[in-house]
VEXZANU-237216 format. One record per residue (C-alpha): residue in three letters; chain; x, y, z. Coordinates in Angstrom, 1 decimal, decimal comma. Each point is the difference from the previous one (the first is absolute). Last residue first. Layout:
! VEXZANU-237216
site torba=Ala | lumdren=A | u=X | v=Y | w=Z
...
! end
This chain:
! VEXZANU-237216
site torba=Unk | lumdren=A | u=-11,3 | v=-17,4 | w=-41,7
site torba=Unk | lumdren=A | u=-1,0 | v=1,9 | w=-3,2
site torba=Unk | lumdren=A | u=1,1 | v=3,4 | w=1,6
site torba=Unk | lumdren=A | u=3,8 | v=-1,2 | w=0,3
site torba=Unk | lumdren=A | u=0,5 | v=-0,7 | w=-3,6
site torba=Unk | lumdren=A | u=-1,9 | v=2,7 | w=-1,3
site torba=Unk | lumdren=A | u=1,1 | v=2,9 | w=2,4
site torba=Unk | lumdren=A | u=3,7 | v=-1,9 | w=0,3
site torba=Unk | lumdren=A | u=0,4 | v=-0,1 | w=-3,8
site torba=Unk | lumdren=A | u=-1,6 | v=3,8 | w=-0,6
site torba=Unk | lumdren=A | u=2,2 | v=1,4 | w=2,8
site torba=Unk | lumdren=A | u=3,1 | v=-1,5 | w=-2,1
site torba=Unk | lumdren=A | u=-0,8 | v=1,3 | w=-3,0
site torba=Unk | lumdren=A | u=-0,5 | v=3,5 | w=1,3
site torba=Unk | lumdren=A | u=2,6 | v=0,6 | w=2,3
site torba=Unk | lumdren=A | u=2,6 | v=-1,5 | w=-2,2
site torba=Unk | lumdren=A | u=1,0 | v=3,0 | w=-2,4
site torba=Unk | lumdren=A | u=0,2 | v=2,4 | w=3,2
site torba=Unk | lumdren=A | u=2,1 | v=-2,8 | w=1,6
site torba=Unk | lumdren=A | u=2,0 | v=-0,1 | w=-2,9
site torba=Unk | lumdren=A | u=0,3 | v=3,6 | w=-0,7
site torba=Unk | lumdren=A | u=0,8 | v=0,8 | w=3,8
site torba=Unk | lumdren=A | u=3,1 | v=-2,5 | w=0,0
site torba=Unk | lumdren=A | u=1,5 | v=1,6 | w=-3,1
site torba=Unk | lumdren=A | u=-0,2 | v=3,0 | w=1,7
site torba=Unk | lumdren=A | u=1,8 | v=-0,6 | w=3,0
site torba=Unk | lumdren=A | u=2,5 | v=-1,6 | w=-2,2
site torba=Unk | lumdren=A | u=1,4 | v=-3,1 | w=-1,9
site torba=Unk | lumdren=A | u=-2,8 | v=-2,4 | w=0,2
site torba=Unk | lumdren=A | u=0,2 | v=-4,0 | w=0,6
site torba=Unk | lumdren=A | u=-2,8 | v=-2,2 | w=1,2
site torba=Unk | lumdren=A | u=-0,3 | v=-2,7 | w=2,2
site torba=Unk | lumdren=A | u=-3,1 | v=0,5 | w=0,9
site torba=Unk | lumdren=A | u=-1,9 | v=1,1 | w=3,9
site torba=Unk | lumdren=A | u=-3,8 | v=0,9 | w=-0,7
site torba=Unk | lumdren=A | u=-1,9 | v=1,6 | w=3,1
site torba=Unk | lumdren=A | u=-3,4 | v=0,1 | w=1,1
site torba=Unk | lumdren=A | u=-0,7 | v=2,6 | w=2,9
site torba=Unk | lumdren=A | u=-2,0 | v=0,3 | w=3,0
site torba=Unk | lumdren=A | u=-0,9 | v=3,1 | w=1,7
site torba=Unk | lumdren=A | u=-1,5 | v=0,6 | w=4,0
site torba=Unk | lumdren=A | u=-2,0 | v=2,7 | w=0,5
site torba=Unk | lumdren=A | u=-3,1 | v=-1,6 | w=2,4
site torba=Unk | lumdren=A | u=1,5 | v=1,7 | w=3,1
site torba=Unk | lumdren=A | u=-1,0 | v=3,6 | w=-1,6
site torba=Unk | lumdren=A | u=2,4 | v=1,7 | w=2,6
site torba=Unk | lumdren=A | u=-1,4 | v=3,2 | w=2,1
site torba=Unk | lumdren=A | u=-0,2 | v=-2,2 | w=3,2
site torba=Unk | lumdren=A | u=4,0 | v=-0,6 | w=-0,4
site torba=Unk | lumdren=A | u=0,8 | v=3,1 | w=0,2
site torba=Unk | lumdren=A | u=-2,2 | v=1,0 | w=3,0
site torba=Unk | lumdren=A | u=1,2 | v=-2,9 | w=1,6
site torba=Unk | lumdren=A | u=-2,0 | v=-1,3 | w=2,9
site torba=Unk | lumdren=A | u=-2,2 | v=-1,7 | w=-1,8
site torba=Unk | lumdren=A | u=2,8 | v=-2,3 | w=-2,4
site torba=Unk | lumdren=A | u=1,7 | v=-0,5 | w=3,3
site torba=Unk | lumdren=A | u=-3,2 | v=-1,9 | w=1,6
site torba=Unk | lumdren=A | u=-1,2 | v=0,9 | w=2,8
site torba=Unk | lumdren=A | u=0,8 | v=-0,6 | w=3,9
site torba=Unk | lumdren=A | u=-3,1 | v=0,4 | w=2,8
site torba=Unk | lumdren=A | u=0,9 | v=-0,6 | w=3,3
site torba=Unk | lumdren=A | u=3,0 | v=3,1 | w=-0,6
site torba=Unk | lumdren=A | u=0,4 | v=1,1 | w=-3,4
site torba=Unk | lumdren=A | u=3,0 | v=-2,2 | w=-0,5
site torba=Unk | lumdren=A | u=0,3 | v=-0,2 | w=-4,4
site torba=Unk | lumdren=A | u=-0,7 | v=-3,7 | w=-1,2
site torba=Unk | lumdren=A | u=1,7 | v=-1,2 | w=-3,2
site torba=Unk | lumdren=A | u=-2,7 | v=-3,0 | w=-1,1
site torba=Unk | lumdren=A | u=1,7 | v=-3,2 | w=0,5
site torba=Unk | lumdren=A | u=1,8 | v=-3,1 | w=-2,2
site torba=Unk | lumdren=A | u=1,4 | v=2,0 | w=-2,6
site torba=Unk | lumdren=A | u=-0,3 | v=3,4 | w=1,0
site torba=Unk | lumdren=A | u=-1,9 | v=2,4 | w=-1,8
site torba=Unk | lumdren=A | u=1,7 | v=3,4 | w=-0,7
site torba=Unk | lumdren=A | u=0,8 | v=-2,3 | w=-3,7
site torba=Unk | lumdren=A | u=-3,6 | v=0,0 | w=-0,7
site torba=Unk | lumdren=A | u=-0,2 | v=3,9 | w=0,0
site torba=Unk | lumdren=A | u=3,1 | v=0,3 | w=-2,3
site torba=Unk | lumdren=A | u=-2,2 | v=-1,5 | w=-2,6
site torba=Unk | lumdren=A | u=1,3 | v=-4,0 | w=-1,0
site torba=Unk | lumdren=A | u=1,8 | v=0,5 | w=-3,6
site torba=Unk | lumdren=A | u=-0,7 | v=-3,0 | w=-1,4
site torba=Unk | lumdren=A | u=2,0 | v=-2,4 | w=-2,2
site torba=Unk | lumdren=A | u=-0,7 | v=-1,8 | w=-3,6
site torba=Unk | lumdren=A | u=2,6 | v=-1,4 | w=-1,7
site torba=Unk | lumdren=A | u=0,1 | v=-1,5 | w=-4,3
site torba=Unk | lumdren=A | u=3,4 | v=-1,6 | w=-0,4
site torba=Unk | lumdren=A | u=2,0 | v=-0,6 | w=-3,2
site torba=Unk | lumdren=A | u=3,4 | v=-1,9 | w=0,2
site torba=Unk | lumdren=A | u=-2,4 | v=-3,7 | w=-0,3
site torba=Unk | lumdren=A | u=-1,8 | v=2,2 | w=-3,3
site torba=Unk | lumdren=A | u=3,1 | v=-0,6 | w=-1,6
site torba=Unk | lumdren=A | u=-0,4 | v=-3,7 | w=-1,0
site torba=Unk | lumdren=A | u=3,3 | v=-0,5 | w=-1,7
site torba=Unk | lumdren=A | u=0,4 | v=-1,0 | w=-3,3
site torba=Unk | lumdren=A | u=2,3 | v=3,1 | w=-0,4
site torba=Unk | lumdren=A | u=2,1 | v=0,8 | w=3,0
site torba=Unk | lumdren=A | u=-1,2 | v=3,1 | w=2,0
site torba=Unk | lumdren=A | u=-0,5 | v=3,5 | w=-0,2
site torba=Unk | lumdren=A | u=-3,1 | v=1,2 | w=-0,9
site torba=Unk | lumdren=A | u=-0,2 | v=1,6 | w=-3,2
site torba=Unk | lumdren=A | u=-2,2 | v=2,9 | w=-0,9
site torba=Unk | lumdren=A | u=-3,1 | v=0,8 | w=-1,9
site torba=Unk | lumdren=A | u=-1,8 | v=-3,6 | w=-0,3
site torba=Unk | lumdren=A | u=2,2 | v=-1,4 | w=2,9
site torba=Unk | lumdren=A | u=-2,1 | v=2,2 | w=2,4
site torba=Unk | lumdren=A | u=-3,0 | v=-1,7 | w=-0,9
site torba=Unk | lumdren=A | u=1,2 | v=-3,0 | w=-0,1
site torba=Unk | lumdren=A | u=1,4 | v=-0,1 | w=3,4
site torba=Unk | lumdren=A | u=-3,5 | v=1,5 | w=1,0
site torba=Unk | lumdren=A | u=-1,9 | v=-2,6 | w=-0,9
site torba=Unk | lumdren=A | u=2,2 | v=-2,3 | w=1,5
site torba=Unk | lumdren=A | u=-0,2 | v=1,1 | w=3,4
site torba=Unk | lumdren=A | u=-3,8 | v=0,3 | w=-0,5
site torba=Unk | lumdren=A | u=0,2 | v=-3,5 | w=0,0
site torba=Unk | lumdren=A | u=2,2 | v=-0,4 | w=2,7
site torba=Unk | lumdren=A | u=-1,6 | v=2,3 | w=2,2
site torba=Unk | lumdren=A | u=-3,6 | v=-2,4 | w=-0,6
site torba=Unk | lumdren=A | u=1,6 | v=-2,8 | w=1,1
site torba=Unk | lumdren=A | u=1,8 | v=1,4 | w=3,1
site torba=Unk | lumdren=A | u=-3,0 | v=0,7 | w=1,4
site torba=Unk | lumdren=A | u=0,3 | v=-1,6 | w=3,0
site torba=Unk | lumdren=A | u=3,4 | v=0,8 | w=0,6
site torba=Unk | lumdren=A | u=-0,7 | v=3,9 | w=0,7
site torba=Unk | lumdren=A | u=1,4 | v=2,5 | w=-2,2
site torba=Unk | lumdren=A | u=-3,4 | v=0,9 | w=-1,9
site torba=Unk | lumdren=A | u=-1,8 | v=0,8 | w=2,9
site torba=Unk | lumdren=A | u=-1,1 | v=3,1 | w=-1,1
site torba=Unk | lumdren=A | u=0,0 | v=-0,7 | w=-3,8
site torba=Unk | lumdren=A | u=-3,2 | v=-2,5 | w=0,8
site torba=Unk | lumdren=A | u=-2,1 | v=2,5 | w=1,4
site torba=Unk | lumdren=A | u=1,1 | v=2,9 | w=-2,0
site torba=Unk | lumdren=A | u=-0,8 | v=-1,7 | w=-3,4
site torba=Unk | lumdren=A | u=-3,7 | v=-0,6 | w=1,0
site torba=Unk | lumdren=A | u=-0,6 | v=3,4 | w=1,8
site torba=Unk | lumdren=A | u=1,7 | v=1,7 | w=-3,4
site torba=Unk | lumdren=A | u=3,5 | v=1,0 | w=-0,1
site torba=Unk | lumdren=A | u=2,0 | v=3,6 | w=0,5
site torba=Unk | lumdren=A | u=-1,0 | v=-0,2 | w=4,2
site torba=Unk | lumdren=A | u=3,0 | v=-2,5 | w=0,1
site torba=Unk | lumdren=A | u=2,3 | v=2,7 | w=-0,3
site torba=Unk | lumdren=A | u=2,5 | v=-0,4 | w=-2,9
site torba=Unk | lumdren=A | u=3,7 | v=-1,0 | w=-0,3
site torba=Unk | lumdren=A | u=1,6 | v=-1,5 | w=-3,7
site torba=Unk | lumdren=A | u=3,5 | v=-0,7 | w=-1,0
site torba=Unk | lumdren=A | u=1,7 | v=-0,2 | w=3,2
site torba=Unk | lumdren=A | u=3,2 | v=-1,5 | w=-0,8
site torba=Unk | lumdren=A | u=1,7 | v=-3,0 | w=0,6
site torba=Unk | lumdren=A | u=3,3 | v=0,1 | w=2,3
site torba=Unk | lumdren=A | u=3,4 | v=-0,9 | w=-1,6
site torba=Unk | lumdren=A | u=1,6 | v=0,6 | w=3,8
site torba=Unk | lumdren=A | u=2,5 | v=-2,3 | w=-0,6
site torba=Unk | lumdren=A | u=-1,2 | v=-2,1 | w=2,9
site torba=Unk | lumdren=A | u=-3,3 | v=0,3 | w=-0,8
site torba=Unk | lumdren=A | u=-0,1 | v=-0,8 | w=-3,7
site torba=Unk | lumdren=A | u=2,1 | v=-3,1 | w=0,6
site torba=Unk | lumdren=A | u=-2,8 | v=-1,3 | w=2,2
site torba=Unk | lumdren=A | u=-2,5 | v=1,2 | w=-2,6
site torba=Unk | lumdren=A | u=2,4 | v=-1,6 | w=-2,8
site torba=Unk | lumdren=A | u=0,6 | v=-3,3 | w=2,0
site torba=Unk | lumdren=A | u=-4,0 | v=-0,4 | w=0,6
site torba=Unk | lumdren=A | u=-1,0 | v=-0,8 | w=-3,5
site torba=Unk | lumdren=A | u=2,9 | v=-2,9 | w=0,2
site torba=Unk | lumdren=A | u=2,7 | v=0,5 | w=-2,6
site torba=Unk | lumdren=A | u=3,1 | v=0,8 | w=2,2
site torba=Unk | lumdren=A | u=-0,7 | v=-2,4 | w=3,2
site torba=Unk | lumdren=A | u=3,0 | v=-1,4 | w=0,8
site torba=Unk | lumdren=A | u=2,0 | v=3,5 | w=-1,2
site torba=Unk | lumdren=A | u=-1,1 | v=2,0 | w=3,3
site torba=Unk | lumdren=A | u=-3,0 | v=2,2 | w=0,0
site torba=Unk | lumdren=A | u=-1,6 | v=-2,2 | w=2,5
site torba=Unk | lumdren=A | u=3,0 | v=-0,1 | w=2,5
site torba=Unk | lumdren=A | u=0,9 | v=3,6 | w=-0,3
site torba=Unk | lumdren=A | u=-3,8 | v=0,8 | w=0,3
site torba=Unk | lumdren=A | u=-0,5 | v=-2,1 | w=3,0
site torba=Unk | lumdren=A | u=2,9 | v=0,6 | w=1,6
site torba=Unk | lumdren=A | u=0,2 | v=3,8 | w=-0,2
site torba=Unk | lumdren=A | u=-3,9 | v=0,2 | w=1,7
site torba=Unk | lumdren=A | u=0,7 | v=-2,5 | w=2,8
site torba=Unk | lumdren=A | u=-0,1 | v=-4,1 | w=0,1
site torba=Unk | lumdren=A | u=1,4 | v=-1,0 | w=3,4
site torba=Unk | lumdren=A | u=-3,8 | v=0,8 | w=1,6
site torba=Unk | lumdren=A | u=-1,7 | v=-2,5 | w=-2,8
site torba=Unk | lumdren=A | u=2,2 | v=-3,1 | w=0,7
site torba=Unk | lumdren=A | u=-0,4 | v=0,1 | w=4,0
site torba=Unk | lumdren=A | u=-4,0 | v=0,7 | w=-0,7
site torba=Unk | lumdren=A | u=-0,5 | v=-2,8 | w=-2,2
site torba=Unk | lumdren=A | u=2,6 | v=-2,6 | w=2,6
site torba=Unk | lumdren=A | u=-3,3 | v=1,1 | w=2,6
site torba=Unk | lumdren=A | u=-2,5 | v=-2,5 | w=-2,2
site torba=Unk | lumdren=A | u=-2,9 | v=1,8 | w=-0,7
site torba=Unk | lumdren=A | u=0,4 | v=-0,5 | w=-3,8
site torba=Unk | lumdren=A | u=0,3 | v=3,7 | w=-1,3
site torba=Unk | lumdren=A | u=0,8 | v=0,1 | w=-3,4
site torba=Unk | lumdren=A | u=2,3 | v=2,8 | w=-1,0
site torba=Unk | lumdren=A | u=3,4 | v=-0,9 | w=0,8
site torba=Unk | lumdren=A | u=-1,1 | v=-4,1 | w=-1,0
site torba=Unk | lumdren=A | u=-1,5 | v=1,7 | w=-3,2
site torba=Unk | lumdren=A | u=3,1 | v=1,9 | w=-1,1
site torba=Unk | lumdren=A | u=1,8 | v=-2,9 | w=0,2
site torba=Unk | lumdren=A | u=-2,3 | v=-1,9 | w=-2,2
site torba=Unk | lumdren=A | u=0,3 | v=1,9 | w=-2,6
site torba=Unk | lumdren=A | u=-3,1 | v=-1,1 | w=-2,1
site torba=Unk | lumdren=A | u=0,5 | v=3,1 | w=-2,5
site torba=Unk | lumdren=A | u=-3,3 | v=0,6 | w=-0,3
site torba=Unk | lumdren=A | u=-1,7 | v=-0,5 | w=3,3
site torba=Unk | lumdren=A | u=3,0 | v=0,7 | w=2,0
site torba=Unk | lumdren=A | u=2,9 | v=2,4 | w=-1,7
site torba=Unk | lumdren=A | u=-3,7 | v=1,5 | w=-1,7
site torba=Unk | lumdren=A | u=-1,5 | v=0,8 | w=3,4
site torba=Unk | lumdren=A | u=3,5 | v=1,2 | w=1,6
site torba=Unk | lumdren=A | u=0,9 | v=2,2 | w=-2,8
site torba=Unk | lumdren=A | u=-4,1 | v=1,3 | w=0,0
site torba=Unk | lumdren=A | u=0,4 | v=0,9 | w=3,8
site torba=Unk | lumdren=A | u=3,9 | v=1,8 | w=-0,6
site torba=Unk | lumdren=A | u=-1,7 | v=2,0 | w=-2,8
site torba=Unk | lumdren=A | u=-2,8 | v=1,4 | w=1,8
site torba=Unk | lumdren=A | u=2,0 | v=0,6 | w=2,8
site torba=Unk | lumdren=A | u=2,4 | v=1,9 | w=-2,3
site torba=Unk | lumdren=A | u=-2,1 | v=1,6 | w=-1,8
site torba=Unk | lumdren=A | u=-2,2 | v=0,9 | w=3,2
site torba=Unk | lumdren=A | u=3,1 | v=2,0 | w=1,5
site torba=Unk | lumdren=A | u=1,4 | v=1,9 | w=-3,2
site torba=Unk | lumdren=A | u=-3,4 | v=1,2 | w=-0,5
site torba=Unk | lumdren=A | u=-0,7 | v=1,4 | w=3,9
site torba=Unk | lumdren=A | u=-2,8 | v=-1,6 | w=1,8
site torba=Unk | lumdren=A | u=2,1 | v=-0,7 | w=3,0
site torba=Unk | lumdren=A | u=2,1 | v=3,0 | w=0,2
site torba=Unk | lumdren=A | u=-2,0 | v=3,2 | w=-1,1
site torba=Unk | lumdren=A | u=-3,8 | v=-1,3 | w=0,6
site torba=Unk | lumdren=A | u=1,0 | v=-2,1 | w=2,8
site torba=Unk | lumdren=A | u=2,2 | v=2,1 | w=1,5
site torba=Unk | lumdren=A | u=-2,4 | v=3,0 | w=-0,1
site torba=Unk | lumdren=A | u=-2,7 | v=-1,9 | w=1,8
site torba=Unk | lumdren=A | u=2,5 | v=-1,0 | w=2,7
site torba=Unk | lumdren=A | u=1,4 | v=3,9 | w=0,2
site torba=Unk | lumdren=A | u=-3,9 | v=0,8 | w=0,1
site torba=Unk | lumdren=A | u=-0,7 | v=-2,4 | w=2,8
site torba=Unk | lumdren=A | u=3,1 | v=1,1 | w=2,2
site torba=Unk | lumdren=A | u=-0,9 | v=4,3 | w=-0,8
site torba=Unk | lumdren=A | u=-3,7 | v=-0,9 | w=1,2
site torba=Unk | lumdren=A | u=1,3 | v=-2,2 | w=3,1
site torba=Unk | lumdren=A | u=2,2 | v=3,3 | w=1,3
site torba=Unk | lumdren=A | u=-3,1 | v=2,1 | w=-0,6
site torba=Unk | lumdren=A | u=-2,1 | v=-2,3 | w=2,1
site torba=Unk | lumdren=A | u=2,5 | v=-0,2 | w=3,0
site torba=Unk | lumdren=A | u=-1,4 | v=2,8 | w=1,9
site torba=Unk | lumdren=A | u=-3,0 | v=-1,7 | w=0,3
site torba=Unk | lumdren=A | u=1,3 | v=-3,5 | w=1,4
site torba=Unk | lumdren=A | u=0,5 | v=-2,9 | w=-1,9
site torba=Unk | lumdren=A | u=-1,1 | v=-3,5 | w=1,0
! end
């Protein structure tokens, strides 16, 4: 429990939380790499059948899992995975990509609220294993779509659209983030305590229901400048919102 005095010191915390998630945690550079890292391991395991990479990733129950996974850090895993024993597997060049900092690139961002009720429904959750299916098939809609005015980068014969991922994420409103996790924030005003969200004047004034999420499009693509990069996302916006409003809206 907070006391009165300490409700402008709790508005500055939650808005410094709220700021590093939008600034640090949801920044580009940090969900192309996550995203990347998550469809490395996938593909090293369900396409690639590397069966080391599903005994670090697999839990079994057994303590020997947990001794195994807590030696394996961040600079082992990519310098073991990138290494020459598994050049040619899908998940080698993501691996490979990470540790040589030969990151995709965001090709397309929009805000959820662009797409019809249908569309938006299933594009929100789009990330989450269960609909894995349907990502993977407007995966490779999009992989061709891009390939028709620019190359992706990649060997030829290979099935590109594995180097292509479609992300949602959600921006939570900075309301939601003065709630604690477990327990409402209470402010000490003597036998009867309120909630921090009422006793801040700031924080009374917030719209709690603004929160934004956003579909993404990471590609290995190649441009040569700033501009180059706003042409081809300017040239993709269209195409690709038509394949996920069509695609996504029939499910």
């Amino acid at each position: 429990m907070v006391e009165p005095d300490g409700v402008h010191a709790l508005e500055q915390f939650v808005l410094a939380k709220y700021y590093l998630t939008t600034q640090v945690v949801r920044h580009r550079i940090r969900l192309i790499t996550d995203q990347m890292l998550i469809r490395a391991i996938s593909l090293g395991i369900e396409e690639d059948r590397i069966q080391e990479l599903a005994d670090l990733y697999t839990f079994d129950g057994t303590y020997e899992f947990i001794r195994r996974y807590a030696t394996w850090g961040d600079t082992r895993l990519l310098q073991t995975f990138a290494g020459e024993k598994f050049e040619g597997t899908l998940s080698h060049r993501l691996f490979s990509g990470l540790l040589h900092r030969h990151l995709l690139k965001l090709v397309y961002r929009e805000p959820l609220t662009l797409f019809r009720a249908e569309a938006r429904e299933a594009l929100q959750h789009i990330s989450r294993p269960e609909n894995q299916g349907l990502r993977r098939k407007l995966e490779g809609g999009i992989a061709e779509c891009i390939q028709k005015g620019s190359s992706l980068i990649g060997e030829p014969g290979r099935d590109l659209s594995h180097f292509v991922i479609l992300h949602s994420y959600t921006f939570k409103s900075v309301k939601d983030d003065s709630k604690n996790d477990e327990t409402p924030i209470l402010i000490n005003k003597g036998t009867s305590p309120i909630y921090f969200e009422d006793a801040s004047t700031l924080f009374q004034s917030i719209n709690g229901k603004l929160s934004e999420t956003h579909v993404e499009v990471y590609a290995p693509v190649c441009y040569a400048s700033p501009a180059d990069r706003r042409t081809l996302r300017n040239r993709l916006r269209g195409p690709l919102t038509t394949i996920l409003e069509m695609e996504a809206g029939e499910q």
